[in-house]
C-alpha positions in Angstrom: -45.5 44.3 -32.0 -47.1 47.7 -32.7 -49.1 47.9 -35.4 -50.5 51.0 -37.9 -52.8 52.1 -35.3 -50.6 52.0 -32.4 -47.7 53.7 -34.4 -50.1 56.2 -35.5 -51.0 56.8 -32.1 -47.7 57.9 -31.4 -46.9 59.4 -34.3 -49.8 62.2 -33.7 -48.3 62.5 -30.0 -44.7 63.7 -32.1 -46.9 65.9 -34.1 -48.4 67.8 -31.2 -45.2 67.6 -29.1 -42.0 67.9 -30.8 -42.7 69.3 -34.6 -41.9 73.0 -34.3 -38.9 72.1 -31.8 -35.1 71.8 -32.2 -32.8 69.1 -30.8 -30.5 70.1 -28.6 -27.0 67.5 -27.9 -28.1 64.3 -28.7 -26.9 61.4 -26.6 -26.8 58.0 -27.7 -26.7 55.7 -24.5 -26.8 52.2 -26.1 -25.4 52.0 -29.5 -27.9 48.9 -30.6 -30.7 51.6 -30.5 -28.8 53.2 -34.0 -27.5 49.9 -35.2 -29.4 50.4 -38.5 -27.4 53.9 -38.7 -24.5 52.7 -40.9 -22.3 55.3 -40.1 -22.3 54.9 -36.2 -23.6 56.3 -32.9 -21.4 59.4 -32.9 -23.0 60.3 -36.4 -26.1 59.5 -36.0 -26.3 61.9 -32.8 -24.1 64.1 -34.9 -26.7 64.8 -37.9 -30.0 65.2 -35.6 -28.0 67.6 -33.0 -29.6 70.8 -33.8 -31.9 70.3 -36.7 -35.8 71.3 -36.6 -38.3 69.1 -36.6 -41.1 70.2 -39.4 -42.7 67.3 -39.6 -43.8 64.0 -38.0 -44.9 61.0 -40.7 -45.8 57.1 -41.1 -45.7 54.4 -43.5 -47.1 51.1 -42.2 -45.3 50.4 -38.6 -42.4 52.7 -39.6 -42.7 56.9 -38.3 -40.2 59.0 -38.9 -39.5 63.4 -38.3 -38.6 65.2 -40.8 -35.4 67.4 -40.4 -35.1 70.9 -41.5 -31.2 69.4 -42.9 -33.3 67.6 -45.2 -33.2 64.3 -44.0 -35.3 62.2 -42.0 -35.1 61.0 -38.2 -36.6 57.2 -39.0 -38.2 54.9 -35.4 -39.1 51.8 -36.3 -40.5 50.7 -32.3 -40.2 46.7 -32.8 -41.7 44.8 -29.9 -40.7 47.2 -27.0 -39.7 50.6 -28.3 -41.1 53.8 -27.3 -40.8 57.4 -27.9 -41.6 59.2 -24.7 -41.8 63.4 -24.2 -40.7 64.0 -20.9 -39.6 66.8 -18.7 -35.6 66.7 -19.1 -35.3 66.6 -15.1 -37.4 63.7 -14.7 -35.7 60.5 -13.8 -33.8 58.3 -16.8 -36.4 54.9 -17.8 -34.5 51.7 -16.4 -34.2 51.2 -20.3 -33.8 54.9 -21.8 -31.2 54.0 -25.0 -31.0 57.7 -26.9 -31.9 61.4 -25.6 -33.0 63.8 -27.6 -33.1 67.0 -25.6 -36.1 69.7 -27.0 -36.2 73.1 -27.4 -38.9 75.0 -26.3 -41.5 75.9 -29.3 -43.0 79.1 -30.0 -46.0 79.7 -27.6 -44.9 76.9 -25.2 -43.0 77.7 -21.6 -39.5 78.2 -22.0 -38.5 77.3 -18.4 -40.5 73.7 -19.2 -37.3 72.1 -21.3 -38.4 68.6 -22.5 -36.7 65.6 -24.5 -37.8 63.3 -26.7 -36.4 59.7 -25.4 -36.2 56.3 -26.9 -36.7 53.6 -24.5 -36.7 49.8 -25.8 -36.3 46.9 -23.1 -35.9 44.3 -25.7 -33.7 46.5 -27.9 -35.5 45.5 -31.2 -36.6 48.7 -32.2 -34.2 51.2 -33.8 -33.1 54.5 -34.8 -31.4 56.0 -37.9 -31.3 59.2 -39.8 -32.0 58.6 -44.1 -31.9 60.8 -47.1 -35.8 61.3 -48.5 -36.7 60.3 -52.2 -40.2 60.8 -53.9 -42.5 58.5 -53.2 -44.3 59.6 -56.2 -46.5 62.3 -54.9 -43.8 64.6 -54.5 -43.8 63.6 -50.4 -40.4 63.0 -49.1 -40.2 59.6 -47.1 -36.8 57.9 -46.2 -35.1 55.4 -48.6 -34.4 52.6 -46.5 -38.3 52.1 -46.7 -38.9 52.8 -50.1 -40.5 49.1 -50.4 -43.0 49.5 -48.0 -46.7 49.5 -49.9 -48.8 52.0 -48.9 -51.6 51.3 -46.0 -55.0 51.2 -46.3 -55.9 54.9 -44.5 -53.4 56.1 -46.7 -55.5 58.2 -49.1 -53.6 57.4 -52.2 -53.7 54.0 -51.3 -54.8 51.9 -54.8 -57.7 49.6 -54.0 -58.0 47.9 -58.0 -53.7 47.8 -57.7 -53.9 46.4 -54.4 -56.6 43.6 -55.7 -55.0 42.6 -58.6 -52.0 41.8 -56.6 -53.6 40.1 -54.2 -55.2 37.7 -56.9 -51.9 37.2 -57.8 -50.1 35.7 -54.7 -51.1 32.7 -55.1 -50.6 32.6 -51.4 -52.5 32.3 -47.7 -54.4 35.4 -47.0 -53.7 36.1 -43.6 -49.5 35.6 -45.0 -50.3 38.2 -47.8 -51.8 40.6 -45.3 -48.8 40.4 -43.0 -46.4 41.2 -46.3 -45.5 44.7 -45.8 -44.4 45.3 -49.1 -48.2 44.4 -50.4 -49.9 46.3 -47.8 -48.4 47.4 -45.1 -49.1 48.6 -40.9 -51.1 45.2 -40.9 -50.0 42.6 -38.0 -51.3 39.9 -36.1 -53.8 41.2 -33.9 -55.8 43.2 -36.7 -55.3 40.4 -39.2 -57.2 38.0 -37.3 -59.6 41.1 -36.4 -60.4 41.9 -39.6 -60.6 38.5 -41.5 -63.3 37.5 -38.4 -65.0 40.8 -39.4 -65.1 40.0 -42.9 -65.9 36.2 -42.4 -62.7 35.0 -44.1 -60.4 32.7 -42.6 -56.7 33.1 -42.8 -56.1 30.2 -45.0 -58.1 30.9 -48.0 -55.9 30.9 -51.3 -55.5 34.4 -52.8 -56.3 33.8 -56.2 -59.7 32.5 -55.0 -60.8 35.7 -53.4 -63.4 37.3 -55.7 -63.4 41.4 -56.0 -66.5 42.0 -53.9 -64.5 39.4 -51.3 -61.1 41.9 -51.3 -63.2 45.0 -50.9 -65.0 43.5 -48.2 -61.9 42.5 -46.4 -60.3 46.2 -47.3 -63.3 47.9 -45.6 -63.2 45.9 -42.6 -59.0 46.4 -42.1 -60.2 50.1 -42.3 -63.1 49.8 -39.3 -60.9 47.9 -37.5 -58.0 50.6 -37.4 -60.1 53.6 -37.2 -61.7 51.9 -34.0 -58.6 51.0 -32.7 -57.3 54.7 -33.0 -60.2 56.0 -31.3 -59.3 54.0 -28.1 -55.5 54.7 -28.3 -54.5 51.4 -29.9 -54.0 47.7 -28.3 -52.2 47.1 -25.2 -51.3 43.9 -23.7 -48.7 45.1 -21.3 -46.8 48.3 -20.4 -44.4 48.0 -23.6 -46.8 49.8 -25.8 -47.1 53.3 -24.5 -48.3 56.7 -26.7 -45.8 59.6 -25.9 -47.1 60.6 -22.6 -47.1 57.2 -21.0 -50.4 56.1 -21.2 -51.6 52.3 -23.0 -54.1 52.0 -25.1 -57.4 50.3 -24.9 -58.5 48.7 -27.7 -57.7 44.8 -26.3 -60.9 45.1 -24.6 -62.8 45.5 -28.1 -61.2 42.4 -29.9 -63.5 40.1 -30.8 -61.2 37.0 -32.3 -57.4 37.6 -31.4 -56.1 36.0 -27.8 -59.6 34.8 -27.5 -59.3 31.0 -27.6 -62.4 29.2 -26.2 -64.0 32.2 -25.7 -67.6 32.8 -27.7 -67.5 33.9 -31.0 -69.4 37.6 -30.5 -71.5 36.6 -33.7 -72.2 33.5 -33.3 -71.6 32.0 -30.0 -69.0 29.5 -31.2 -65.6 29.1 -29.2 -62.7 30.6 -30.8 -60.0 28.3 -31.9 -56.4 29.2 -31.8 -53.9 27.7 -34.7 -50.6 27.6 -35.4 -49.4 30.0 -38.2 -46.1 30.7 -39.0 -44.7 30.3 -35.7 -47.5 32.3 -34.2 -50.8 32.0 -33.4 -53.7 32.8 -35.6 -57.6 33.2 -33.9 -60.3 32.7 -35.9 -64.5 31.5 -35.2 -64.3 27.9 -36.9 -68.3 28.7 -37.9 -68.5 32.1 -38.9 -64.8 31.3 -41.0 -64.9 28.1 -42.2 -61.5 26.8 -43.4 -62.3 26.5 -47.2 -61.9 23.0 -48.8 -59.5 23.9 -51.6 -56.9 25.4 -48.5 -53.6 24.8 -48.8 -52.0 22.2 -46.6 
């Protein structure tokens, strides 16, 4: 499933390709793509149909456009869902569920007309349109996600808050990293990169973590991200796409997750893969020793 960096990704490919623009006639072609949309396909396509676009924003894994009608156009991609910009001639995607036809933007060819589509094989993702409170700043972002922490590149993200409530858990480490109301846009590919980077394995109790531990772990969520950004995010297959199409590259820089029996970059020992919560979890059984006081 994408994660911050990944949804970033795409979220900077809105930015540069549809804020600025209008929707034309929206056209939802599978209702389960708007089945978080309470009030139905016909008004979901209903409120976006002509409203600008004036800005393109992400909390965590969720991205949303703000309207110019005040509300918000919220994506949340799940394990397949993509956002595409694409020439409005080009052929429909075998799984294209919503259209969202583009008008040109100042400066940009008005004979190029584009859309924005929504594409989801496994139809996990979803759309929806939300009403925007404060988050506290005075920055609009949609209700539904109101419980979603902030991330760590989030610059008013609250390291000595974020510590504290760590401590507090009383919990796995890697399970508090993966709850998204504690911190969020962290999954399980850049848990298990960040806890080998940091030399923590994914079972250590929270409330044993010292400060200089947490702020260790914090930085290296951070170089992990940023890295992964720079080389378009993580792709395993062709269902994470940025909005022109293209994967990202970052799989080939991953030095613990989906590398069982491979050599630990560090160290030289083989990776081990366990079982956590019905997922896997990749750590270097020298360089992150399971700690004695674990829980079972």
């Amino acid at each position: 499933m994408p994660e911050l960096p990944e949804v970033e990704v795409v979220r900077r490919g809105l930015e540069k390709w549809v804020v600025g623009a209008s929707f034309g006639e929206v056209e939802v072609l599978h209702p389960r793509a708007v089945r978080r949309h309470a009030s139905g396909a016909a008004d979901f396509a209903a409120r976006v149909s002509g409203c600008g676009v004036t800005e393109a924003r992400r909390r965590g894994k969720y991205l949303w456009l703000t309207l110019d009608s005040g509300e918000a156009l919220l994506a949340h991609l799940g394990m397949s869902g993509q956002l595409l910009v694409q020439p409005r001639h080009a052929a429909a995607e075998r799984h294209l569920r919503v259209r969202l036809p583009l008008t040109a933007r100042q400066g940009h060819d008005p004979e190029a007309p584009q859309e924005l589509r929504f594409v989801d094989q496994r139809t996990f993702g979803h759309l929806l349109v939300d009403r925007l409170v404060d988050d506290g700043t005075g920055t609009g972002l949609p209700s539904v996600i109101s419980h979603i922490a902030r991330d760590p590149l989030d610059p008013a993200f609250d390291e000595d808050a974020f510590a504290a409530a760590l401590c507090r858990k009383r919990t796995e480490l890697k399970r508090a990293l993966l709850d998204q109301s504690l911190i969020s846009g962290i999954g399980n590919i850049y848990a298990d990169e960040a806890l080998w980077m940091s030399q923590l394995h994914w079972a250590t109790p929270t409330e044993a973590l010292s400060r200089s531990q947490v702020a260790t772990l914090l930085a290296a969520v951070r170089e992990v991200m940023v890295a992964a950004l720079a080389q378009g995010g993580t792709s395993f297959d062709s269902l994470y796409v940025n909005v022109n199409g293209e994967s990202g590259y970052f799989a080939r820089s991953l030095n613990a997750y989906g590398r069982n029996d491979q050599p630990c970059a560090r160290c030289g020992t083989p990776i081990q893969r366990e079982t956590f919560m019905n997922r896997s979890s990749y750590s270097c059984p020298r360089c992150q020793p399971r700690p004695r006081h674990a829980r079972a």
